[in-house]
MDAnalysis code that builds the backbone (N, CA, C; Angstrom):
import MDAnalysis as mda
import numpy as np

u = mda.Universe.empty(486, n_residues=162, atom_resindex=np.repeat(np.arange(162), 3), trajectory=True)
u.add_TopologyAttr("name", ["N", "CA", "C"] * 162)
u.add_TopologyAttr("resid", np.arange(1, 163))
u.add_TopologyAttr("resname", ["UNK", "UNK", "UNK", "UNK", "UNK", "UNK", "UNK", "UNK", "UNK", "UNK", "UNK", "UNK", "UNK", "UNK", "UNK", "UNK", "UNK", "UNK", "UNK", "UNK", "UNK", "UNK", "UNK", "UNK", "UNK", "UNK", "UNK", "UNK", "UNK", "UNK", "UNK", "UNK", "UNK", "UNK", "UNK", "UNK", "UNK", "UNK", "UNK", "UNK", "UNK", "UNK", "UNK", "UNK", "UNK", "UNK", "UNK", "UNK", "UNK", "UNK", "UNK", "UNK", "UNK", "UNK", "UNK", "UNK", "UNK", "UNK", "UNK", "UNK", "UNK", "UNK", "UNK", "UNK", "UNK", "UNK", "UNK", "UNK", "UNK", "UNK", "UNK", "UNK", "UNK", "UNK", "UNK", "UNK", "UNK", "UNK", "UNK", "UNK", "UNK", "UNK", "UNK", "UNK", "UNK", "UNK", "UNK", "UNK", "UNK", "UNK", "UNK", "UNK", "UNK", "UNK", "UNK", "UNK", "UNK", "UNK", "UNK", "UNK", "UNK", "UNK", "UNK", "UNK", "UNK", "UNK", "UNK", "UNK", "UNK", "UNK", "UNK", "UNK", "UNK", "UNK", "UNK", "UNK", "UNK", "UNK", "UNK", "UNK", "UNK", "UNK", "UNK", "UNK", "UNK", "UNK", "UNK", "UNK", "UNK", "UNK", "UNK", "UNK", "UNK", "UNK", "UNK", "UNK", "UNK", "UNK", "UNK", "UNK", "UNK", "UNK", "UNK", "UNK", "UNK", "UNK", "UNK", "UNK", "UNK", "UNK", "UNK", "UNK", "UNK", "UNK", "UNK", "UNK", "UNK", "UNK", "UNK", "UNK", "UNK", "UNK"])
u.atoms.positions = np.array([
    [-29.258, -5.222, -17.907],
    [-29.974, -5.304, -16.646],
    [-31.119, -4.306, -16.658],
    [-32.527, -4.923, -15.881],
    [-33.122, -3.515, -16.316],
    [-34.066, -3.186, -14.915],
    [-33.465, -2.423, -14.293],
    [-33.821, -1.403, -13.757],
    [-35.407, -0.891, -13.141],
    [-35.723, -1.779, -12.154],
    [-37.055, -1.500, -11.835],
    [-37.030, -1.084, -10.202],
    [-36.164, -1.342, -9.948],
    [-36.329, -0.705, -8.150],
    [-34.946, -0.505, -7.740],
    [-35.018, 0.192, -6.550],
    [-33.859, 1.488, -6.025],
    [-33.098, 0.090, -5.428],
    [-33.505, -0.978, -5.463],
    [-32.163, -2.222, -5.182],
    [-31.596, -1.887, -6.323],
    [-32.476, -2.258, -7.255],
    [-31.663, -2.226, -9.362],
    [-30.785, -1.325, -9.141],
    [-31.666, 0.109, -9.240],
    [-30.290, 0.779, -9.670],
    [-29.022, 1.218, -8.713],
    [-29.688, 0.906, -7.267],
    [-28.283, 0.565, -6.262],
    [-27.325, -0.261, -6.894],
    [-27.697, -1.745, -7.477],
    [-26.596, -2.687, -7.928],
    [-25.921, -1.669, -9.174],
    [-26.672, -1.452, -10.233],
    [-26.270, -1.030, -11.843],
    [-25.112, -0.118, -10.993],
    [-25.218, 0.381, -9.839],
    [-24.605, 1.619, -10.092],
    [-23.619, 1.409, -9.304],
    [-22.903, 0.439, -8.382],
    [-22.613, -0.145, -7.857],
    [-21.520, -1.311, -9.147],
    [-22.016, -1.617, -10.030],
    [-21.271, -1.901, -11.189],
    [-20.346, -1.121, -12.201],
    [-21.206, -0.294, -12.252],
    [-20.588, 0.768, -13.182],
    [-19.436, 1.535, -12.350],
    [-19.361, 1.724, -10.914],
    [-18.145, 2.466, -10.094],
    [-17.529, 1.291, -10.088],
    [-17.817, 0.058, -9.777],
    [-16.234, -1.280, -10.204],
    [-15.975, -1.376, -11.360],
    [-16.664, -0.855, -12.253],
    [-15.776, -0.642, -13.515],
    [-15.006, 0.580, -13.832],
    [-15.452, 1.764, -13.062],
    [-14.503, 2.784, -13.342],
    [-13.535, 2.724, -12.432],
    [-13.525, 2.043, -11.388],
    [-12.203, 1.951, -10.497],
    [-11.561, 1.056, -11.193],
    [-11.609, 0.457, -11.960],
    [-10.785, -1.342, -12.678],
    [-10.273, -0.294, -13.648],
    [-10.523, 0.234, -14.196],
    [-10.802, 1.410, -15.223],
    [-9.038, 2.407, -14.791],
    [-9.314, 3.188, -13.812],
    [-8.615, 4.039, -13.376],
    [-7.438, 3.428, -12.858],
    [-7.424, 2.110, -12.267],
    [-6.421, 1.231, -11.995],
    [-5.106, 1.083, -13.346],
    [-5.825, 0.982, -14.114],
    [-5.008, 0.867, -15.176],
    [-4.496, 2.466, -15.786],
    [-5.102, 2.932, -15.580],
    [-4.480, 4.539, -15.874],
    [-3.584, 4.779, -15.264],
    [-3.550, 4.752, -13.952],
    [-2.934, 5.525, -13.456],
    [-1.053, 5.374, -13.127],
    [-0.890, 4.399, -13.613],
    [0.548, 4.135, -13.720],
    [0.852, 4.873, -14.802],
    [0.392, 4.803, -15.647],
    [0.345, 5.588, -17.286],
    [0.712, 7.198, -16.848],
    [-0.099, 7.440, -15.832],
    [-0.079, 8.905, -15.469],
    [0.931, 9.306, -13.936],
    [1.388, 8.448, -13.716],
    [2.782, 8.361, -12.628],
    [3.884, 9.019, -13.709],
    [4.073, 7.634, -14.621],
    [5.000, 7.686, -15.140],
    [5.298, 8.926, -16.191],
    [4.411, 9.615, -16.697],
    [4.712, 10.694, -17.471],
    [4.615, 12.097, -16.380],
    [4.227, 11.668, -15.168],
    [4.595, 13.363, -14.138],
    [6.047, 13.980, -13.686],
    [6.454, 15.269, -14.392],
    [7.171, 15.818, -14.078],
    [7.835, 15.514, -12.727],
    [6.764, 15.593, -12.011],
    [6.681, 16.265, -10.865],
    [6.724, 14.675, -9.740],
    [8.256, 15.154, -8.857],
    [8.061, 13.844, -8.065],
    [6.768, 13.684, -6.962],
    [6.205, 15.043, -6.527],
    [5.427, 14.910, -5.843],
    [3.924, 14.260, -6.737],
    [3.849, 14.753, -8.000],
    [2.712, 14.315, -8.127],
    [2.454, 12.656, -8.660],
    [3.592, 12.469, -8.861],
    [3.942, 11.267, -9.003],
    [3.909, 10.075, -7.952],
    [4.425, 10.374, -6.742],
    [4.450, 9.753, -5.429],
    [1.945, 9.950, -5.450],
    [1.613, 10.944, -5.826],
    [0.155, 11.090, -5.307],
    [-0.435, 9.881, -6.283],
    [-0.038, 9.816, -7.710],
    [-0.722, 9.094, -8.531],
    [-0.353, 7.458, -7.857],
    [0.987, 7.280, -7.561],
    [1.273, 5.821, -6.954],
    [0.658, 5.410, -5.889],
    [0.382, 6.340, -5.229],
    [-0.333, 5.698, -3.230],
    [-1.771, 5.981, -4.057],
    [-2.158, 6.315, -4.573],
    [-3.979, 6.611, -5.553],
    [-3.849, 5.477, -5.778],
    [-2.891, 4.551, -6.510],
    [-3.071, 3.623, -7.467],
    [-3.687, 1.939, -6.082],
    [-2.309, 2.316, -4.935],
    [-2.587, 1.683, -4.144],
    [-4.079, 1.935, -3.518],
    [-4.663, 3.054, -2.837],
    [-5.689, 3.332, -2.414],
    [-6.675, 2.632, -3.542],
    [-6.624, 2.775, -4.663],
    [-7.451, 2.428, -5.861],
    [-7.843, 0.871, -6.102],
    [-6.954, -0.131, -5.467],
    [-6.580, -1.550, -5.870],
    [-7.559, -1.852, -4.335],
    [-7.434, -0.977, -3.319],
    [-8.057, -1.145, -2.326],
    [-9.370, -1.290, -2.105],
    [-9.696, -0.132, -2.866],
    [-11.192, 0.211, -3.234],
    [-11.767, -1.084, -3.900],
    [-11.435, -1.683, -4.686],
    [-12.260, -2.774, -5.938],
    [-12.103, -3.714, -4.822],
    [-11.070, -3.809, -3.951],
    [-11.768, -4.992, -2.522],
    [-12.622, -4.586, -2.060],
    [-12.540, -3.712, -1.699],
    [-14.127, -3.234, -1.167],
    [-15.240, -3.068, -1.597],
    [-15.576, -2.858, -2.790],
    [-16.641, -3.330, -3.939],
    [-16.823, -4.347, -3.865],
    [-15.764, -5.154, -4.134],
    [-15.750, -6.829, -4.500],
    [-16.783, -7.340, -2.892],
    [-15.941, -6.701, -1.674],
    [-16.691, -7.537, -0.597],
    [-18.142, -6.552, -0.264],
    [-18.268, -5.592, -0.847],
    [-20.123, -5.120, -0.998],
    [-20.990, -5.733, -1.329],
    [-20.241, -6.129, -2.529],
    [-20.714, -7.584, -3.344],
    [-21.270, -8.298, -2.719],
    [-20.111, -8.789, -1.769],
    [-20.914, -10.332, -1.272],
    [-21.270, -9.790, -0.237],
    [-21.109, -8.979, 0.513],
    [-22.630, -8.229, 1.414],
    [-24.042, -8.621, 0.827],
    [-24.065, -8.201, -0.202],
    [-25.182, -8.019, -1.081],
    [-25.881, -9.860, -1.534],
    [-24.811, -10.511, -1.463],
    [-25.073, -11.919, -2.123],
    [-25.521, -12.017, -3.572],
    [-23.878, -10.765, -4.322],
    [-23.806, -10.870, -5.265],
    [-22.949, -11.295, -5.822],
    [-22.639, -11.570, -7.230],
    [-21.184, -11.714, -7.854],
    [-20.485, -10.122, -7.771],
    [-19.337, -9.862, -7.911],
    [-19.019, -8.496, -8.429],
    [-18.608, -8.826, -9.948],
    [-19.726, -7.745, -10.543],
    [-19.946, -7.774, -11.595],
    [-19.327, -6.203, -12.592],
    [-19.009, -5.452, -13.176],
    [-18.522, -4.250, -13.642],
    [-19.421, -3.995, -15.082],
    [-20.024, -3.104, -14.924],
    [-20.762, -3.006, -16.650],
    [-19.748, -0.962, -16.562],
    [-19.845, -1.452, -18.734],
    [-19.170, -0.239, -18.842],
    [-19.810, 1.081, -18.214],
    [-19.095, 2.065, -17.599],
    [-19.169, 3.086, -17.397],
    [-18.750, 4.288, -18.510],
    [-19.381, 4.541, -19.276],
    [-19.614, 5.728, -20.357],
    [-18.553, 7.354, -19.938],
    [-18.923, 7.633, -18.543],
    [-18.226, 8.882, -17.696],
    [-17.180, 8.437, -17.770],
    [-16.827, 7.436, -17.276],
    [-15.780, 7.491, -17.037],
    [-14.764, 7.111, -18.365],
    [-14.581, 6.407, -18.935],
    [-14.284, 6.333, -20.210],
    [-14.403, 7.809, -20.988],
    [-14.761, 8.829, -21.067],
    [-14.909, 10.447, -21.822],
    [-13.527, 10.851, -20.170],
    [-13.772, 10.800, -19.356],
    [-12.808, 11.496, -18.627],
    [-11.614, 10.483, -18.810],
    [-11.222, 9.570, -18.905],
    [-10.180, 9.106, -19.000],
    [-9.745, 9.126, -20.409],
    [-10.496, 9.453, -21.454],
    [-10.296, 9.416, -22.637],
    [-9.746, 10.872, -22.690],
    [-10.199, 11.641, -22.441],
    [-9.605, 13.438, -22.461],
    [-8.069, 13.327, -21.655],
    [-7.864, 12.258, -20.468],
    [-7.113, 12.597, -20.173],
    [-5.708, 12.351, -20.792],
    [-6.036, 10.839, -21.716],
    [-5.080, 10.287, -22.346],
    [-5.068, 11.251, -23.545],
    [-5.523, 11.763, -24.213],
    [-5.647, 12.739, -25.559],
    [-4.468, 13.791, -24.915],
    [-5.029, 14.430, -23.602],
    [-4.187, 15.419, -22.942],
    [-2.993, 14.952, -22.262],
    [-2.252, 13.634, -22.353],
    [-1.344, 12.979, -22.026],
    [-0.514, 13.142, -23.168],
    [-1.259, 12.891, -24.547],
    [-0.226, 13.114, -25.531],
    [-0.365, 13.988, -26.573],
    [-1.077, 14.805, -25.952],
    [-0.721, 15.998, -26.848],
    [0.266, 17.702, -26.004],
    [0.036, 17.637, -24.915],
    [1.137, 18.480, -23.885],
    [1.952, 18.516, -24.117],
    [3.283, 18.830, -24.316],
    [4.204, 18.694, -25.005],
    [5.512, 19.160, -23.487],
    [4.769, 20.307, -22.752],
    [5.727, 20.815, -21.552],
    [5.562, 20.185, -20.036],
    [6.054, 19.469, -19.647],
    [6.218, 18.493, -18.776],
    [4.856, 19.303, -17.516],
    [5.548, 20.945, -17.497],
    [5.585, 21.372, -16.267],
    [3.561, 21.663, -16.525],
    [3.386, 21.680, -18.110],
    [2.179, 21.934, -18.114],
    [0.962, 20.516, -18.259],
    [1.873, 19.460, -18.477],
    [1.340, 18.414, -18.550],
    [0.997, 17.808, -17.107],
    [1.841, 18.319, -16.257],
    [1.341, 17.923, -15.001],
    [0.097, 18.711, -14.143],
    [0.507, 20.249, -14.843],
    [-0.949, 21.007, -14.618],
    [-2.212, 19.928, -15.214],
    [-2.019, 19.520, -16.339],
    [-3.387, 19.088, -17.013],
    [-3.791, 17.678, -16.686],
    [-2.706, 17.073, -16.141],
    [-2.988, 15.635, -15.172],
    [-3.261, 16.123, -14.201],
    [-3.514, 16.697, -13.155],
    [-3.739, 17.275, -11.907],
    [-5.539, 17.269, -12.347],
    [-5.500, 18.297, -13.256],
    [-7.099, 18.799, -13.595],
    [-7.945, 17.689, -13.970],
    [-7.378, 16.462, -14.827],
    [-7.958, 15.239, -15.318],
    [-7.576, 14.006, -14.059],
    [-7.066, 14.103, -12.976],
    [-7.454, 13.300, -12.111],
    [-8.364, 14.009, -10.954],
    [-8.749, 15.260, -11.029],
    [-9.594, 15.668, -10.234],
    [-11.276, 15.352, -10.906],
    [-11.180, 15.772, -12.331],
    [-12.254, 15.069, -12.837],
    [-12.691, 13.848, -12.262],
    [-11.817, 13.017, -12.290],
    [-12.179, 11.489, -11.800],
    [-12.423, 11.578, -10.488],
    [-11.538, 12.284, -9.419],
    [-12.520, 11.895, -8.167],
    [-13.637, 12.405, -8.039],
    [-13.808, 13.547, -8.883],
    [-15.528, 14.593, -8.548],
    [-16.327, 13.558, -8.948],
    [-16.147, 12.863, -10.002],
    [-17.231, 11.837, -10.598],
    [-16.982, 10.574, -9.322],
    [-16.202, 9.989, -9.007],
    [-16.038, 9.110, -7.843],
    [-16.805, 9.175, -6.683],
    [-16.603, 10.603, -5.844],
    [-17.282, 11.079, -5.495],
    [-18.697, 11.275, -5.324],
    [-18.880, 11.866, -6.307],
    [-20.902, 11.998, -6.377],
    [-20.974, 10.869, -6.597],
    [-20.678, 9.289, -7.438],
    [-20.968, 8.152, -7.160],
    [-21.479, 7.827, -5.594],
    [-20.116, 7.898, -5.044],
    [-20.222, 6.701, -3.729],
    [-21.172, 7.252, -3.063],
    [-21.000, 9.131, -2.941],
    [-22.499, 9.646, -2.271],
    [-23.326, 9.022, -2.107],
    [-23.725, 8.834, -3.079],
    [-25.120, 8.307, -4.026],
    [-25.314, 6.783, -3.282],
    [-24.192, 6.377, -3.619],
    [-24.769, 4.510, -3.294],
    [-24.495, 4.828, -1.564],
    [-23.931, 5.388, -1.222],
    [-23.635, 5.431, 0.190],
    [-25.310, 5.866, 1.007],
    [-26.051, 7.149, 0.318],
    [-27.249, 7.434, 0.431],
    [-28.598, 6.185, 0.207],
    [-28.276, 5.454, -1.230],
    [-28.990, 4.915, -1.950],
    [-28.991, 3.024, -0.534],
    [-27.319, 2.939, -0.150],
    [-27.579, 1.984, 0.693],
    [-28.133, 1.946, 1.658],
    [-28.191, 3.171, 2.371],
    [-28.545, 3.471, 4.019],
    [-30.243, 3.022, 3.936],
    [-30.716, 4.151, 2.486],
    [-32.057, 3.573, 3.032],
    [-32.225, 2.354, 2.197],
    [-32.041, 1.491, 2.009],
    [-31.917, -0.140, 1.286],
    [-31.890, -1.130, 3.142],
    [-30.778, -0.582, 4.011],
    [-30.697, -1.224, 4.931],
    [-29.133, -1.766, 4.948],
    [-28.702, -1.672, 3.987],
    [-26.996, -2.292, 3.944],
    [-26.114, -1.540, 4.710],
    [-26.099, -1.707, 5.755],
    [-25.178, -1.818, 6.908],
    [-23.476, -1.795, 6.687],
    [-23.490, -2.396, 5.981],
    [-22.255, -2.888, 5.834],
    [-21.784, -2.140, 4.654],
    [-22.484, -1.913, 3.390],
    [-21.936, -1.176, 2.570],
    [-21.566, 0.069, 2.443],
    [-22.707, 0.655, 3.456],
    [-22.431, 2.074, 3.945],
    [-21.210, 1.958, 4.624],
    [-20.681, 1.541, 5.418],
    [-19.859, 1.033, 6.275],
    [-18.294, 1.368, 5.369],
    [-18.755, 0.316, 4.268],
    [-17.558, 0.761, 3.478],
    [-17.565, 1.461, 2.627],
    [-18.599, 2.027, 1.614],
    [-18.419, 2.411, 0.851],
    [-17.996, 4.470, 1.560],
    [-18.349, 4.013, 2.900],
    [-17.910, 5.440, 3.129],
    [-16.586, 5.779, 3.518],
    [-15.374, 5.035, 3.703],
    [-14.467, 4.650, 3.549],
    [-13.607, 4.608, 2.609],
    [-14.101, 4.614, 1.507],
    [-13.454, 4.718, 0.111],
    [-14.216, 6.287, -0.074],
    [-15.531, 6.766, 0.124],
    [-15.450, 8.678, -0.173],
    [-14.313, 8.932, 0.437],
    [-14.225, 8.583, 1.585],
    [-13.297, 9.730, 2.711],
    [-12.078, 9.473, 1.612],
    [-11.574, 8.328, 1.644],
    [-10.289, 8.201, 0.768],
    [-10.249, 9.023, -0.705],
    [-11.652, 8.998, -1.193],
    [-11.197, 10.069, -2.694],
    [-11.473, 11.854, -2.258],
    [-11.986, 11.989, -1.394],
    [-12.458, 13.337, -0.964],
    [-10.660, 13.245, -0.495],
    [-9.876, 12.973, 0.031],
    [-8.705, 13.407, 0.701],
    [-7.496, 13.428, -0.493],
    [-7.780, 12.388, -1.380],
    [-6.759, 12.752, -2.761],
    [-7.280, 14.134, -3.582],
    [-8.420, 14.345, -3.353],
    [-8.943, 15.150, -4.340],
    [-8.281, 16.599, -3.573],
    [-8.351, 16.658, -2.033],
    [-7.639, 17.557, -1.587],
    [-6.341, 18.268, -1.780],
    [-5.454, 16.808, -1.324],
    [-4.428, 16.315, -2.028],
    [-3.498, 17.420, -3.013],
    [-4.552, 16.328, -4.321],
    [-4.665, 17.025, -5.397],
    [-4.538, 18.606, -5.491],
    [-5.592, 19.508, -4.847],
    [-5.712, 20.520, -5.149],
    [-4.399, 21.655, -4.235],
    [-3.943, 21.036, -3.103],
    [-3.105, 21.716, -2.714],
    [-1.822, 21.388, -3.539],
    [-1.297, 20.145, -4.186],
    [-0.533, 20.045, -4.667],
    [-0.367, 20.743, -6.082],
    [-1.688, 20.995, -6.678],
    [-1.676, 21.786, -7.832],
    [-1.169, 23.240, -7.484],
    [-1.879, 23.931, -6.544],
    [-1.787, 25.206, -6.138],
    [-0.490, 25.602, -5.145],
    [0.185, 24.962, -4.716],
    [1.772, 25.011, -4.004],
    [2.761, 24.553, -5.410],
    [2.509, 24.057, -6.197],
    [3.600, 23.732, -6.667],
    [3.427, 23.560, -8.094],
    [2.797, 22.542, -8.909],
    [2.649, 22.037, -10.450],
    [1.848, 23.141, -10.727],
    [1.092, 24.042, -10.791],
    [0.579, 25.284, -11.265],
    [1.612, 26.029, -11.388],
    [1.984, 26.897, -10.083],
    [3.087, 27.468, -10.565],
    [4.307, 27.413, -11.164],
    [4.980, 26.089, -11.547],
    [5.327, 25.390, -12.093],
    [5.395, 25.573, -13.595],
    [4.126, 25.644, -13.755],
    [3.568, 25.257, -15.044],
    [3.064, 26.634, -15.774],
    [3.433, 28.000, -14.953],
    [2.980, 29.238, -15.191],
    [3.821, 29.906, -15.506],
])
């Protein structure tokens, strides 16, 4: 696709986050199932749900847009999910493996994150009503795991893991 106006790279980019959510969908059972930790385990499962949620909501941006939903590879995300699986099997101590899943699913929402910003910014002034609409809906939802996340690291799987 190539990229000549702030519609373009609204869509490209808009593709590339339905591919890293399709992406992370599939991880994240992978990363339930090897957590120590029942709590962080219960966070990766309702993520997974929140996550399946999200690609509806892409999907119907989409046809906001009077597009197909389309996914081109995402590069980021693939290096963060790739570190995380490397660091999935090479950990060896449960209590520290859940430290290092904690740190590699926070990666993913920071990058999630500055995404939707972006298209959330990039839609408003486009005029999409509706995408802003949702796509701000799915920040709030990764800004609150990412929270989540960080209190659950710091009450419990850190020290844990220390």
């Amino acid at each position: 696709m190539s990229v000549k106006s702030l519609d373009d790279l609204f869509l490209h980019t808009l593709q590339d986050i339905y591919y890293a959510e399709k992406q992370i969908a599939k991880v994240l059972p992978k990363m339930a199932k090897k957590a120590a930790s029942e709590d962080l385990k219960a966070a990766f499962e309702t993520h997974l749900e929140e996550t399946k949620e999200q690609v509806t909501r892409l999907e119907e941006v989409f046809e906001s847009l009077g597009k197909k939903p389309r996914a081109v590879k995402c590069d980021a995300i693939i290096g963060i999910i790739d570190e995380a699986t490397e660091l999935m099997d090479e950990v060896e101590d449960p209590e520290t493996l859940d430290a290092a899943m904690v740190a590699a699913a926070q990666a993913v929402e920071h990058y999630e994150i500055a995404r939707y910003g972006t298209l959330i910014t990039w839609a408003g002034t486009l005029g999409h009503k509706d995408a802003v609409a949702k796509l701000q809906e799915t920040l709030k939802q990764e800004k609150a795991t990412d929270e989540k996340l960080s209190k659950l690291a710091d009450v419990k799987v850190n020290k844990k893991a220390a």
